[in-house]
C-alpha positions, 0 to 999 in steps of 0.5 A: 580385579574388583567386584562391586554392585555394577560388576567387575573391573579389571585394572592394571597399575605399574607404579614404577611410573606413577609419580604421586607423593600420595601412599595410595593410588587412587584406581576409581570409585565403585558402588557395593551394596550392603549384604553383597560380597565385594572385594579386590583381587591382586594378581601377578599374571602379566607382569614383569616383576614383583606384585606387592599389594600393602592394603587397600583403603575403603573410602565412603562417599556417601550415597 
């Protein structure tokens, strides 16, 4: 899940089908707005199997 300025997304990954030479998977572009609390939530629930999360990477777009 992510909070951001426009609300929240929940999205679902199952990288044991992504094929990417990449080590991150981009999952989308969200706007925050400063002061606001924003964040990424990892879950286990639904799922078949292990729930690894090794960092998420904050990209500026610019405005």
């Amino acid at each position: 899940m992510i909070r951001h300025a426009g609300g929240t997304a929940k999205l679902k990954v199952d990288q044991r089908k992504e094929t990417t030479p990449f080590n991150f998977v981009p999952v989308g572009e969200f706007a925050f707005k400063a002061g606001v609390a924003g964040f990424v939530e990892r879950s286990n629930g639904e799922t078949d199997g292990r729930v690894v999360i090794d960092g998420v990477r904050w990209v500026w777009l610019g405005e």
